[in-house]
N, CA, C and O atoms as a Maestro MAE file, in Angstrom:
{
 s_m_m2io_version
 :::
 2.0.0
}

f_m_ct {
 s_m_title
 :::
 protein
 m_atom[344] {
  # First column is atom index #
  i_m_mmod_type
  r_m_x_coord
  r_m_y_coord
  r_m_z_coord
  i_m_residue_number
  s_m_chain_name
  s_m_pdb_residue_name
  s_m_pdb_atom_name
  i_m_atomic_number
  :::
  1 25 157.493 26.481 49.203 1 A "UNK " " N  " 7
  2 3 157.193 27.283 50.363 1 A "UNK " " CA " 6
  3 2 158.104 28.499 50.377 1 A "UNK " " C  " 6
  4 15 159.319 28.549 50.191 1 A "UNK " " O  " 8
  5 25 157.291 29.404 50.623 2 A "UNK " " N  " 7
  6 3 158.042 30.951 50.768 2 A "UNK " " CA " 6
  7 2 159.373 31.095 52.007 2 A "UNK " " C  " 6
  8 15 158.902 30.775 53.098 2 A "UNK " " O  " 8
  9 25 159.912 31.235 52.048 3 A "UNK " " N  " 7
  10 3 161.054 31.873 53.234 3 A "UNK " " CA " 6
  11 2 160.965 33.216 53.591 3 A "UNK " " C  " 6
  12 15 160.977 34.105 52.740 3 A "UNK " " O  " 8
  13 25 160.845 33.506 55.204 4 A "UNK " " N  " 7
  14 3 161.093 34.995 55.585 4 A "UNK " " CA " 6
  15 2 162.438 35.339 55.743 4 A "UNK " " C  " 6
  16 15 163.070 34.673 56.563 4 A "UNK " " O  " 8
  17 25 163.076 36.320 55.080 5 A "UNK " " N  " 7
  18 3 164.087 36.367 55.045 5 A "UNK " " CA " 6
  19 2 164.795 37.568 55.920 5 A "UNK " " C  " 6
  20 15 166.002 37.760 56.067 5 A "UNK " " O  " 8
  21 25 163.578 38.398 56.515 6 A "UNK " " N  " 7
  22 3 164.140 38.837 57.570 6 A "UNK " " CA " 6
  23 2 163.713 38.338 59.172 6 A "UNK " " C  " 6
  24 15 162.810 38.645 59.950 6 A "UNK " " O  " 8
  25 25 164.826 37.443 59.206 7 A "UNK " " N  " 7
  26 3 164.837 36.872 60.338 7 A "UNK " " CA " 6
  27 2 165.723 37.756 61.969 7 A "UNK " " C  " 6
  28 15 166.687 38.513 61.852 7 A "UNK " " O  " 8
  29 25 165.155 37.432 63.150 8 A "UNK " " N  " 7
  30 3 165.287 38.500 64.010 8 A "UNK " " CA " 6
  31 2 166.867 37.611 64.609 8 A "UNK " " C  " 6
  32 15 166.685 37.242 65.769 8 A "UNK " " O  " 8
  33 25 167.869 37.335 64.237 9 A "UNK " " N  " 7
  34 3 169.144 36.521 64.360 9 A "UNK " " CA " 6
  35 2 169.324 36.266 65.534 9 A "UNK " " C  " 6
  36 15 169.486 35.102 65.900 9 A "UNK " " O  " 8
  37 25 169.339 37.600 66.634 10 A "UNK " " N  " 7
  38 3 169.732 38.366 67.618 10 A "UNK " " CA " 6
  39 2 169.284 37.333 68.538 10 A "UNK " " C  " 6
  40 15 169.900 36.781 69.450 10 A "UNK " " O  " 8
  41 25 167.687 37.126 67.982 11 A "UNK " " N  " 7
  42 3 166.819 36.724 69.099 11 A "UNK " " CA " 6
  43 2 167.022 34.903 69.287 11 A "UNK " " C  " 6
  44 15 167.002 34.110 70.229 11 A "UNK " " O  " 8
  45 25 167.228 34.830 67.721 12 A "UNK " " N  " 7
  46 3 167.646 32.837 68.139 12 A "UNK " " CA " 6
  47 2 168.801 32.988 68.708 12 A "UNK " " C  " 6
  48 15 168.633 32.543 69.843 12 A "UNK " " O  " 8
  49 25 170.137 33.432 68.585 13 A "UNK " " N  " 7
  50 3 171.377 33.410 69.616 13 A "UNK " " CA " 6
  51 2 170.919 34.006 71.107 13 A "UNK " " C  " 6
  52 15 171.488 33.768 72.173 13 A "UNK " " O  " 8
  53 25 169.858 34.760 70.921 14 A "UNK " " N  " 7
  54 3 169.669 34.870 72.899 14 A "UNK " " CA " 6
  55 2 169.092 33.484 73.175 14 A "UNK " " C  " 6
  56 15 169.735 32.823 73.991 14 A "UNK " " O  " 8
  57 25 168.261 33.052 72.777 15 A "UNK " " N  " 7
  58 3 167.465 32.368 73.311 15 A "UNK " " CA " 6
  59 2 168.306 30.871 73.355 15 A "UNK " " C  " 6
  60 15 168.100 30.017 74.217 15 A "UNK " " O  " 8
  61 25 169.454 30.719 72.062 16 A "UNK " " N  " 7
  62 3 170.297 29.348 72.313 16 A "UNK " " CA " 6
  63 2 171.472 29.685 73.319 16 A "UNK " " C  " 6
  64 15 172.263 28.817 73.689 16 A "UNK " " O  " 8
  65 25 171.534 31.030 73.746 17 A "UNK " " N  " 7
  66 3 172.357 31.361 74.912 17 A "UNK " " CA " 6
  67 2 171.980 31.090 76.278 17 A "UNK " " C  " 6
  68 15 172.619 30.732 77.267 17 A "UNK " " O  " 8
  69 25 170.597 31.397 76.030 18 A "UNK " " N  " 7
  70 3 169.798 31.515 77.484 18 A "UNK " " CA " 6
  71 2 169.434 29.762 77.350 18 A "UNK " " C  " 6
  72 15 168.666 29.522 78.282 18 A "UNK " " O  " 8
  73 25 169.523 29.326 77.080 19 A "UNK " " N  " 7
  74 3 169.022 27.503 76.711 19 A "UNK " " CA " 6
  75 2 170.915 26.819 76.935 19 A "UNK " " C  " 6
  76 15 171.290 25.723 77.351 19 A "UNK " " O  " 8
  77 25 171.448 27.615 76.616 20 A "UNK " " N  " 7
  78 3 172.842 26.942 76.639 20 A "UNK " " CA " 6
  79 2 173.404 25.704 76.259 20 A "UNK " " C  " 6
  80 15 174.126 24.817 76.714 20 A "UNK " " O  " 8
  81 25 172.362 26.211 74.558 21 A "UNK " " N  " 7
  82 3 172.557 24.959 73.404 21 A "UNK " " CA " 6
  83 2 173.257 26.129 72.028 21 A "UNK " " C  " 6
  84 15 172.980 27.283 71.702 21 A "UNK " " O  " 8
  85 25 174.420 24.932 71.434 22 A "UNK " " N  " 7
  86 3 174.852 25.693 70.315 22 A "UNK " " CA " 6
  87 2 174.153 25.421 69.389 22 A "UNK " " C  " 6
  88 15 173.398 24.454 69.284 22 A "UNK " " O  " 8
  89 25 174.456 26.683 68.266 23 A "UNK " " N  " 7
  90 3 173.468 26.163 66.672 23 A "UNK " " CA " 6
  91 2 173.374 25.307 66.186 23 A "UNK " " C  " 6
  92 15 172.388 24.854 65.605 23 A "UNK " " O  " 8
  93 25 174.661 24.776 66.349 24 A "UNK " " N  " 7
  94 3 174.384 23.086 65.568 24 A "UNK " " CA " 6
  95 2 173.741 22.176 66.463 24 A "UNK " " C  " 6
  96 15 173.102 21.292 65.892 24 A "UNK " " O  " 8
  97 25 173.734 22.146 68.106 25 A "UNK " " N  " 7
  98 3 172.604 21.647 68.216 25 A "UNK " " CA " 6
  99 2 171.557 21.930 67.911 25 A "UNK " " C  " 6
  100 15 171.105 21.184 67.042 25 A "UNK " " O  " 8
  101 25 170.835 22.792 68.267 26 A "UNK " " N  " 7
  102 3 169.451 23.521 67.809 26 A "UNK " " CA " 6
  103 2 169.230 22.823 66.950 26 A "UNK " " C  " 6
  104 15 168.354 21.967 67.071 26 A "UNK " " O  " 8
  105 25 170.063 22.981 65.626 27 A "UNK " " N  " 7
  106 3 169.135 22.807 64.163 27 A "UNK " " CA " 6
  107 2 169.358 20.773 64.702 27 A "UNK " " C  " 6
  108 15 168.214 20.316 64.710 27 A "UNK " " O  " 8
  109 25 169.822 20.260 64.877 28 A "UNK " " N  " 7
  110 3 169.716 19.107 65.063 28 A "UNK " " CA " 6
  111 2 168.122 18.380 65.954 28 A "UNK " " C  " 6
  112 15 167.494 17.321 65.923 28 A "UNK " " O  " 8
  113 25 168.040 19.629 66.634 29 A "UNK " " N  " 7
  114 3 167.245 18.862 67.982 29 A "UNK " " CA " 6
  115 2 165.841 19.115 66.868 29 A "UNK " " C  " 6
  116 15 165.156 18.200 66.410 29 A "UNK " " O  " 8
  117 25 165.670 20.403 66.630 30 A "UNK " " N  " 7
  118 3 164.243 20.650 65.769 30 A "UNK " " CA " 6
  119 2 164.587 20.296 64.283 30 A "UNK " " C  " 6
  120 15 164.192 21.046 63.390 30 A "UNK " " O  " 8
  121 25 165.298 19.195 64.004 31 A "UNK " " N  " 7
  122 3 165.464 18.441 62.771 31 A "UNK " " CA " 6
  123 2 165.622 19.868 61.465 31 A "UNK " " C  " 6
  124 15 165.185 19.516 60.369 31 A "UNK " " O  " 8
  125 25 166.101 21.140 61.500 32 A "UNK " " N  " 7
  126 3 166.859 21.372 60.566 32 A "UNK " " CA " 6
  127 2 168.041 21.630 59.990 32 A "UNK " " C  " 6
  128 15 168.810 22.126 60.813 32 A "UNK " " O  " 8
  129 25 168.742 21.443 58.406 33 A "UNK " " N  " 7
  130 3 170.383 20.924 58.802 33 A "UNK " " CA " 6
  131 2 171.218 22.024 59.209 33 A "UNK " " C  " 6
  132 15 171.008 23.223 59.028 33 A "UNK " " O  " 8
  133 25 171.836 21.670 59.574 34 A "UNK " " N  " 7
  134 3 173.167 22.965 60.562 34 A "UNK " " CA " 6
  135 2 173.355 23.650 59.615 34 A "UNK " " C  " 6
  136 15 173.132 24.848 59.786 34 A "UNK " " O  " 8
  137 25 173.740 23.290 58.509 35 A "UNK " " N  " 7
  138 3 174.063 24.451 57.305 35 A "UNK " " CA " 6
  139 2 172.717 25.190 57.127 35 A "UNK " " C  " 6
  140 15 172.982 26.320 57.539 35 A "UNK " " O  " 8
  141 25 171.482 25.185 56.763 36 A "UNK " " N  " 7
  142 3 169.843 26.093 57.021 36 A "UNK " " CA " 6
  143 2 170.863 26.883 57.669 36 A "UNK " " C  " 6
  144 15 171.709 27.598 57.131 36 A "UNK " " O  " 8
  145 25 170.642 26.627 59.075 37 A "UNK " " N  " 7
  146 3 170.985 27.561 60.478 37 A "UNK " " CA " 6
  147 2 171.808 28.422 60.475 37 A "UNK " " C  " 6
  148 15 171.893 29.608 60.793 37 A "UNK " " O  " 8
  149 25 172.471 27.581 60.028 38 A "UNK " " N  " 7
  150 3 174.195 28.774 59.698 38 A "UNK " " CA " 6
  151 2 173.567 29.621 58.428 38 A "UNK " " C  " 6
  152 15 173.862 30.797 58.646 38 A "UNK " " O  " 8
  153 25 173.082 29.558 57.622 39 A "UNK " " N  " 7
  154 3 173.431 30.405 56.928 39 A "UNK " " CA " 6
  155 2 172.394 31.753 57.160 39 A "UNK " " C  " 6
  156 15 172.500 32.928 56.810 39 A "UNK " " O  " 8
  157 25 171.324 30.995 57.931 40 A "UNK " " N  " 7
  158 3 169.909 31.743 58.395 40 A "UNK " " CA " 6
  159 2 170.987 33.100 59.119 40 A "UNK " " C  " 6
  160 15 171.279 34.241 58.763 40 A "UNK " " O  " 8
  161 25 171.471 31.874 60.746 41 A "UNK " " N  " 7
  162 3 172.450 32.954 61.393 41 A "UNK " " CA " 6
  163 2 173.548 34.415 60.608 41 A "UNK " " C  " 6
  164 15 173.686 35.521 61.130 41 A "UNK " " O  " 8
  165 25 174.167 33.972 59.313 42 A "UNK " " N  " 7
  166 3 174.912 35.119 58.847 42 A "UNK " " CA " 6
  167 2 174.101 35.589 57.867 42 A "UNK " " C  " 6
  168 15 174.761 36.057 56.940 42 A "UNK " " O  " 8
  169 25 172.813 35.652 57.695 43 A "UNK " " N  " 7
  170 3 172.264 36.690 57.206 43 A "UNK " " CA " 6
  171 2 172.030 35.968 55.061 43 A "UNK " " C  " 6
  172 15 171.546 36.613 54.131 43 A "UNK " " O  " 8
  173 25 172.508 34.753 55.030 44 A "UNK " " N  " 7
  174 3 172.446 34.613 53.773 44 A "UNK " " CA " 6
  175 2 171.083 33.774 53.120 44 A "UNK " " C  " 6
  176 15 170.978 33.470 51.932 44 A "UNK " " O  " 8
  177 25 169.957 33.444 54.310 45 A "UNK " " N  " 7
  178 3 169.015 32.833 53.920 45 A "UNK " " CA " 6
  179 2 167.657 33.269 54.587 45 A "UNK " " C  " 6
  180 15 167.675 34.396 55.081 45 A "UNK " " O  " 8
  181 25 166.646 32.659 54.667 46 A "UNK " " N  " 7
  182 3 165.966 32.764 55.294 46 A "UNK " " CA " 6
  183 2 165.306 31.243 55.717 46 A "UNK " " C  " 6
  184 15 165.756 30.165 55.331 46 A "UNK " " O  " 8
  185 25 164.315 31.405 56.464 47 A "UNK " " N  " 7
  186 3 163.422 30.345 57.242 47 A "UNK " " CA " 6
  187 2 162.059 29.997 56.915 47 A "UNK " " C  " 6
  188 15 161.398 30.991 56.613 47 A "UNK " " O  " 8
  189 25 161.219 28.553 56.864 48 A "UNK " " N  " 7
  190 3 159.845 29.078 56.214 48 A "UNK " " CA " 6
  191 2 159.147 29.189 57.654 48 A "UNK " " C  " 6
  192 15 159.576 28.896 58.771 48 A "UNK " " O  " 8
  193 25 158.321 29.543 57.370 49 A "UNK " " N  " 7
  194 3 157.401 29.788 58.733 49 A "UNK " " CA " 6
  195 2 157.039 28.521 59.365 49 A "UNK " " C  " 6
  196 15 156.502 28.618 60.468 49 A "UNK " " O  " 8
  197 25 157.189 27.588 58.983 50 A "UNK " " N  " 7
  198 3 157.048 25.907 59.573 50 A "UNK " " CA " 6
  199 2 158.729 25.447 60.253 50 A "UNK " " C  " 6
  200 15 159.024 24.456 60.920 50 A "UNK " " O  " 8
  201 25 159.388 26.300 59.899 51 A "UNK " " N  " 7
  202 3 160.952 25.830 60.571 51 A "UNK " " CA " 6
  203 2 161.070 27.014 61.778 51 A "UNK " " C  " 6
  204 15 161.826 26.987 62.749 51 A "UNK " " O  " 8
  205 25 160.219 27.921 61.463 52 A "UNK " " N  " 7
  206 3 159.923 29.305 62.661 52 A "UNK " " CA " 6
  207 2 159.354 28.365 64.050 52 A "UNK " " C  " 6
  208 15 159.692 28.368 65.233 52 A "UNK " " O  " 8
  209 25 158.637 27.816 63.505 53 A "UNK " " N  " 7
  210 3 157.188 26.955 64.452 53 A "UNK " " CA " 6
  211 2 158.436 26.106 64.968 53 A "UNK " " C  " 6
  212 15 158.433 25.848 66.172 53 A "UNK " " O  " 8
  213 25 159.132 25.803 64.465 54 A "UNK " " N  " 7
  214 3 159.741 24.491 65.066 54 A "UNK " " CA " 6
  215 2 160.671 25.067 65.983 54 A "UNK " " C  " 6
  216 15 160.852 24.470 67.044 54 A "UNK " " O  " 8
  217 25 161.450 26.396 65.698 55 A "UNK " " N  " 7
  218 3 162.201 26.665 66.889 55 A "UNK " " CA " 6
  219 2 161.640 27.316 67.853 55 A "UNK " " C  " 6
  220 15 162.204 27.556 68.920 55 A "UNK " " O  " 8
  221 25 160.439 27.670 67.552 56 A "UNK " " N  " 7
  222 3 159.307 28.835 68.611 56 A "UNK " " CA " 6
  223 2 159.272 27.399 69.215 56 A "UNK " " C  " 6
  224 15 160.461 27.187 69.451 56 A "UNK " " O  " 8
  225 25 158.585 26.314 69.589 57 A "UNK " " N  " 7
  226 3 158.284 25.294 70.019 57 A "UNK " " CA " 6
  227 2 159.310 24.297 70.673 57 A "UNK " " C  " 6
  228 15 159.068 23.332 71.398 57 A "UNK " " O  " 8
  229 25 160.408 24.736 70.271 58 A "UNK " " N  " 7
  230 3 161.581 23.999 70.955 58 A "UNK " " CA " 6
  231 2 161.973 24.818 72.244 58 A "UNK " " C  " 6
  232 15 162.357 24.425 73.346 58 A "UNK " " O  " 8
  233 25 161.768 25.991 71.786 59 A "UNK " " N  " 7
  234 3 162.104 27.195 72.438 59 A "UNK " " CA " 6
  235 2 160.664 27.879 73.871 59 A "UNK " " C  " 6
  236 15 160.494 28.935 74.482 59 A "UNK " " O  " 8
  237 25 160.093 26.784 73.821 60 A "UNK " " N  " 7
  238 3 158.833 27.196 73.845 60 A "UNK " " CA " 6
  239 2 158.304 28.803 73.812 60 A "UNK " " C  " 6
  240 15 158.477 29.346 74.903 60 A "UNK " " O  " 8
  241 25 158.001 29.237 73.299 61 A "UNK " " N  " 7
  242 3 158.175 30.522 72.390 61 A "UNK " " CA " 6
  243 2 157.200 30.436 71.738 61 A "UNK " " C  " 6
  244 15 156.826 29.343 71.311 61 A "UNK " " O  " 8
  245 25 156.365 31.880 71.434 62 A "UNK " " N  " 7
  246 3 155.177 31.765 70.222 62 A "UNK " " CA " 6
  247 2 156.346 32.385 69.188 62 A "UNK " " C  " 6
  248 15 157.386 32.885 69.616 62 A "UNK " " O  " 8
  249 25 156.060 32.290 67.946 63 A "UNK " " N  " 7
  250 3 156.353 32.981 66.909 63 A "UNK " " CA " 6
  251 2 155.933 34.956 66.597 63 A "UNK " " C  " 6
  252 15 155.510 35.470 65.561 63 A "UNK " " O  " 8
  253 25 156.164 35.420 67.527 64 A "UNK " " N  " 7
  254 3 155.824 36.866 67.069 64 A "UNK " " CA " 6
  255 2 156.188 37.254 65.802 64 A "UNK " " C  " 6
  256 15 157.410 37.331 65.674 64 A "UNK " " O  " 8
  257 25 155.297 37.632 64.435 65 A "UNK " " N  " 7
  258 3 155.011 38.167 63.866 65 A "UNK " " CA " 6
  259 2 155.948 39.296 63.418 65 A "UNK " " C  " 6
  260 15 156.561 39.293 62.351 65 A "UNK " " O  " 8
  261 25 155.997 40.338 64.421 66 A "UNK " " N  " 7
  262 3 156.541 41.262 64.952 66 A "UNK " " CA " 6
  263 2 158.093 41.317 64.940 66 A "UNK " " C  " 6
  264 15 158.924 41.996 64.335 66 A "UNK " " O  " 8
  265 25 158.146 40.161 66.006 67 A "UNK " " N  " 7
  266 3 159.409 39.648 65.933 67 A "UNK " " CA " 6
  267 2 160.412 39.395 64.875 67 A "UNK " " C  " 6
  268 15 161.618 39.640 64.832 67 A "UNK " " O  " 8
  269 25 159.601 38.842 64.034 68 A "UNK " " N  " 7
  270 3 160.178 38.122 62.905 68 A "UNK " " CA " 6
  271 2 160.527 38.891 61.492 68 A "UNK " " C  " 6
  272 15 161.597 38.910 60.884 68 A "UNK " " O  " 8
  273 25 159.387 39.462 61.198 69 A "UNK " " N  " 7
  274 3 159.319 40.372 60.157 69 A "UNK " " CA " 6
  275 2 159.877 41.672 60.409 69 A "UNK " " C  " 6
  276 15 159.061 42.479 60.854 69 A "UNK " " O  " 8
  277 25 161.052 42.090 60.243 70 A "UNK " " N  " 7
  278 3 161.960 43.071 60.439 70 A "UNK " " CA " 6
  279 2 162.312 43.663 58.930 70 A "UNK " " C  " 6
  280 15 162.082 43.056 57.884 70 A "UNK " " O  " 8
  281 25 162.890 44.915 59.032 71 A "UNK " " N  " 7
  282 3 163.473 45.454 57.897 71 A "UNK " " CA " 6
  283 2 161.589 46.165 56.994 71 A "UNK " " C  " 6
  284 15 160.405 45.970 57.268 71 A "UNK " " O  " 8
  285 25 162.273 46.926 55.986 72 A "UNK " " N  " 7
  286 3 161.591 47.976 55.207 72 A "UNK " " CA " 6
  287 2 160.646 47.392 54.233 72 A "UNK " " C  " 6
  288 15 159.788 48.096 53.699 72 A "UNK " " O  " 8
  289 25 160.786 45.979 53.951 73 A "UNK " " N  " 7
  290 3 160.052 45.332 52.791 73 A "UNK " " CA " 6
  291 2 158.935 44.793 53.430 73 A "UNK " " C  " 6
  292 15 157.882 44.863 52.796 73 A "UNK " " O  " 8
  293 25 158.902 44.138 54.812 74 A "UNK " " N  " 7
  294 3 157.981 43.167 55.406 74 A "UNK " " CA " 6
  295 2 157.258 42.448 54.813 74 A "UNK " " C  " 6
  296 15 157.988 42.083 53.891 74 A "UNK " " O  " 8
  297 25 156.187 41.899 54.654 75 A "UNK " " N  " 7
  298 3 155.058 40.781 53.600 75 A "UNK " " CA " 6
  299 2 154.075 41.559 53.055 75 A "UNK " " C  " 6
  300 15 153.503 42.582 53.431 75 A "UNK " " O  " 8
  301 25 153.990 40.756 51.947 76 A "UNK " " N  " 7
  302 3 152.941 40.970 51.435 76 A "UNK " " CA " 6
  303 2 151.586 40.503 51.657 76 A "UNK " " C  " 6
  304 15 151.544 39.422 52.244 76 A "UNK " " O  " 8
  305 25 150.823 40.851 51.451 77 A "UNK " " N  " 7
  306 3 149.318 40.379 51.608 77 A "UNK " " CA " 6
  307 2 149.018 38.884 51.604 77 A "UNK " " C  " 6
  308 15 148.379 38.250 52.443 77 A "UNK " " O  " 8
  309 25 149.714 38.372 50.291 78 A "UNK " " N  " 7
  310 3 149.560 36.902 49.880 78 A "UNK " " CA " 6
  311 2 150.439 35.971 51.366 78 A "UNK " " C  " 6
  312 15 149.972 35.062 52.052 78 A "UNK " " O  " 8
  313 25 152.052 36.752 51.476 79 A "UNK " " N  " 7
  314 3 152.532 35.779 51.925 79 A "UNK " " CA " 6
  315 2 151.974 36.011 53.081 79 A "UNK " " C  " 6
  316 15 151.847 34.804 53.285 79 A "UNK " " O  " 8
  317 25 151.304 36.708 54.491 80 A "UNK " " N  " 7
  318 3 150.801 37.110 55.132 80 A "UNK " " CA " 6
  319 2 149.262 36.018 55.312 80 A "UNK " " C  " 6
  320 15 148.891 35.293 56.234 80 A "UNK " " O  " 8
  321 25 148.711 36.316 54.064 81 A "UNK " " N  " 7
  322 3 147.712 35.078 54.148 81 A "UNK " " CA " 6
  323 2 148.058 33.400 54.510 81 A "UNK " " C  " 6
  324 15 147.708 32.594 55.371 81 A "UNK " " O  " 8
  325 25 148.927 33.404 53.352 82 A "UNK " " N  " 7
  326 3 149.701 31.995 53.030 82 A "UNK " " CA " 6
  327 2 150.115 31.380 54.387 82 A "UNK " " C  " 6
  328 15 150.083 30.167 54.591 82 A "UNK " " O  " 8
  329 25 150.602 32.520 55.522 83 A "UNK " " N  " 7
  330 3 151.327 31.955 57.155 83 A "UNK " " CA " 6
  331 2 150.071 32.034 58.185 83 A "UNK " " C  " 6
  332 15 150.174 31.553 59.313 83 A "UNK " " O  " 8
  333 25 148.864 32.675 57.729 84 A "UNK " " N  " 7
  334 3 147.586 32.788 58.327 84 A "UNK " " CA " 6
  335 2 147.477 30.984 58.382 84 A "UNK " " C  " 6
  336 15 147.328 30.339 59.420 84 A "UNK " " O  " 8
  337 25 147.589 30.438 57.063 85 A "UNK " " N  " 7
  338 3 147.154 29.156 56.972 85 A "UNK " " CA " 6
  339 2 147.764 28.102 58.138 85 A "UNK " " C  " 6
  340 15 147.065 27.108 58.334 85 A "UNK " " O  " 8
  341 25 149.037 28.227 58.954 86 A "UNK " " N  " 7
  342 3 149.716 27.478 59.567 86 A "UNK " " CA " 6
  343 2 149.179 27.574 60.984 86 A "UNK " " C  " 6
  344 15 149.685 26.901 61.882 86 A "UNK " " O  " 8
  :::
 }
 m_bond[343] {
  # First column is bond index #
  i_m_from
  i_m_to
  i_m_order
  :::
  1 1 2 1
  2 2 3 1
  3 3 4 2
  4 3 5 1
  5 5 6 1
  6 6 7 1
  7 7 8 2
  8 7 9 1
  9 9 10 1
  10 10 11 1
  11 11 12 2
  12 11 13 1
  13 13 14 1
  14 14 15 1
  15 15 16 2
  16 15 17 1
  17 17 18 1
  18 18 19 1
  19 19 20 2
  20 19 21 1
  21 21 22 1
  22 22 23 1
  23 23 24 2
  24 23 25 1
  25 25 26 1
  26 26 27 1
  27 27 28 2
  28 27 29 1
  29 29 30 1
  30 30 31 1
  31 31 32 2
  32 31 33 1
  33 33 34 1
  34 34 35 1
  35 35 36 2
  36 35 37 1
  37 37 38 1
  38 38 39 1
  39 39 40 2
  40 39 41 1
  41 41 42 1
  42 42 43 1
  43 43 44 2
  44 43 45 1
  45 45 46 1
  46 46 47 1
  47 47 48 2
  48 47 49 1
  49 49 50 1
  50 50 51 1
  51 51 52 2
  52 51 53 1
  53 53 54 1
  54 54 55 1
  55 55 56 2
  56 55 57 1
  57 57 58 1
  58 58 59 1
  59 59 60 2
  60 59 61 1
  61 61 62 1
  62 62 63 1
  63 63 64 2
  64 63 65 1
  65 65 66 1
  66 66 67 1
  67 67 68 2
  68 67 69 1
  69 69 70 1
  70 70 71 1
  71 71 72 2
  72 71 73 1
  73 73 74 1
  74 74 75 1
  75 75 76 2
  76 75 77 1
  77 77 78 1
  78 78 79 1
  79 79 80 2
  80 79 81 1
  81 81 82 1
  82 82 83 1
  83 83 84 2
  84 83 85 1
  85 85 86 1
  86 86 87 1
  87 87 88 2
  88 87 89 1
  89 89 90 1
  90 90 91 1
  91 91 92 2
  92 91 93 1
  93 93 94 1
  94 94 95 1
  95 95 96 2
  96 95 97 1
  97 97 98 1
  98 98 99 1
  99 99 100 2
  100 99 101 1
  101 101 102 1
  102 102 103 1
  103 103 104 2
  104 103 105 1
  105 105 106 1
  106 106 107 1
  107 107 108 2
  108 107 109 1
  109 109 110 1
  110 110 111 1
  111 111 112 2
  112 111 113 1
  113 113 114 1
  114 114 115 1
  115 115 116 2
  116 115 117 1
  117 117 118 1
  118 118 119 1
  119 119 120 2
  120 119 121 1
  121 121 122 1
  122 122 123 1
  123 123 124 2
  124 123 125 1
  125 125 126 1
  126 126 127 1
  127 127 128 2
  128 127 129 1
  129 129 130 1
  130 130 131 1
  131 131 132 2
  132 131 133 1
  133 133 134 1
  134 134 135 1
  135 135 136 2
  136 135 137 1
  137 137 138 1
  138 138 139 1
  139 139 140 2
  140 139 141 1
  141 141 142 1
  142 142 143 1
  143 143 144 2
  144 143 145 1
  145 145 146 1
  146 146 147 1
  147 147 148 2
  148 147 149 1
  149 149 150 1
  150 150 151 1
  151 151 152 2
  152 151 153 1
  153 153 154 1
  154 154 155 1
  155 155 156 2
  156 155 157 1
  157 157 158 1
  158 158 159 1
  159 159 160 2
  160 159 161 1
  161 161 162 1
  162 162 163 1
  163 163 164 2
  164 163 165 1
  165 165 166 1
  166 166 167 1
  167 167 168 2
  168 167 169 1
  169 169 170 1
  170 170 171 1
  171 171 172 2
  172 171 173 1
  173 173 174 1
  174 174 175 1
  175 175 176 2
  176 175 177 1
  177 177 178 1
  178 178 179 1
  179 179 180 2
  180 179 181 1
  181 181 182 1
  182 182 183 1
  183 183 184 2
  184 183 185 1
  185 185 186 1
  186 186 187 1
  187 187 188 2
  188 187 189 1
  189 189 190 1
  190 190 191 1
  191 191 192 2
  192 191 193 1
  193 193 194 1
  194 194 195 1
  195 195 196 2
  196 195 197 1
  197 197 198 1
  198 198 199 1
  199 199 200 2
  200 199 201 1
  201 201 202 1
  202 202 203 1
  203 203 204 2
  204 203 205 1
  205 205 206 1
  206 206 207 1
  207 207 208 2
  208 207 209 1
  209 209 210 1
  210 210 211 1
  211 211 212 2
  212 211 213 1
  213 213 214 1
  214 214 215 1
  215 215 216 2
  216 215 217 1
  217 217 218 1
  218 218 219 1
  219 219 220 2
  220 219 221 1
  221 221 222 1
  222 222 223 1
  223 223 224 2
  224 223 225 1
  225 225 226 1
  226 226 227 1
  227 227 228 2
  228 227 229 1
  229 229 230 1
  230 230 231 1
  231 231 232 2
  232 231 233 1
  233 233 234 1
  234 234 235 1
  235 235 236 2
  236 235 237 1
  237 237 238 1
  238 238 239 1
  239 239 240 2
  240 239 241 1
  241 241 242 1
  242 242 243 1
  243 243 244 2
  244 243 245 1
  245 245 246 1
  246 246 247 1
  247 247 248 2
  248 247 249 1
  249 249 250 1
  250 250 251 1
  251 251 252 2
  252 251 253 1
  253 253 254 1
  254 254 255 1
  255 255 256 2
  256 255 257 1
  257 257 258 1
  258 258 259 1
  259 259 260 2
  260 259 261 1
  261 261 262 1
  262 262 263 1
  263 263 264 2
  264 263 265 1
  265 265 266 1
  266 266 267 1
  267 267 268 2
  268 267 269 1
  269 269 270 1
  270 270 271 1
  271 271 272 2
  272 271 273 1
  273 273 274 1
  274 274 275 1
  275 275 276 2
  276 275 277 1
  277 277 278 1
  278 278 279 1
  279 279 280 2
  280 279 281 1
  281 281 282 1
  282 282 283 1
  283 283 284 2
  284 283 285 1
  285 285 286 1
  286 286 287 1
  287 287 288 2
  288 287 289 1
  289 289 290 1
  290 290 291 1
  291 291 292 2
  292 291 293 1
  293 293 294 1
  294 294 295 1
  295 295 296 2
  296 295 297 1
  297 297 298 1
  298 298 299 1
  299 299 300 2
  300 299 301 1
  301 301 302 1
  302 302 303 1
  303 303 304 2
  304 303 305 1
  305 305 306 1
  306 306 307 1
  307 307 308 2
  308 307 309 1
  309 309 310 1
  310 310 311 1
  311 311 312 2
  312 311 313 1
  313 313 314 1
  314 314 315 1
  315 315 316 2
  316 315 317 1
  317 317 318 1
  318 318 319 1
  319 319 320 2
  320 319 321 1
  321 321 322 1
  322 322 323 1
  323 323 324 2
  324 323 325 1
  325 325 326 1
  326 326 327 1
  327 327 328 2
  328 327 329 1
  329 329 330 1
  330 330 331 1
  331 331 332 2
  332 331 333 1
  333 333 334 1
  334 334 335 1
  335 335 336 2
  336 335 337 1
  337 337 338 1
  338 338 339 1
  339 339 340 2
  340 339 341 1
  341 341 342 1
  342 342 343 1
  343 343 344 2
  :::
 }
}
């Protein structure tokens, strides 16, 4: 599975601010491991669009698109299709 790797950071620390849960909970509660999270958070990984779903949904939150896909490269056609599928 592909990873988006520009993830909107900003917006999971508002939203575990405004929830007034830390990262390592988070990734615990929507079952992914604290290290994912952390490294998602400093910028050294990315997320697949099924671990997106899981914090949009914890968060109750849709997944914006928009949101998510940041920076100059954005998707390609394929991977664009490929997250159509979810």
């Amino acid at each position: 599975m592909e990873r988006i790797e520009s993830i909107n950071v900003e917006r999971i620390l508002w939203c575990c601010e405004d929830r007034g849960i830390a990262v390592e909970d988070l990734a615990s509660a929507v079952g992914i491991a604290a290290s994912t999270l952390d490294k998602v958070i400093e910028g050294e990984r990315g997320l697949t669009f099924n671990q997106l779903r899981k914090l949009a949904k914890y968060f109750n939150r849709g997944v914006q698109l928009d949101k998510v896909i940041e920076g100059e490269r954005g998707l390609t056609f394929n991977q664009l299709r490929k997250l159509a599928k979810y």
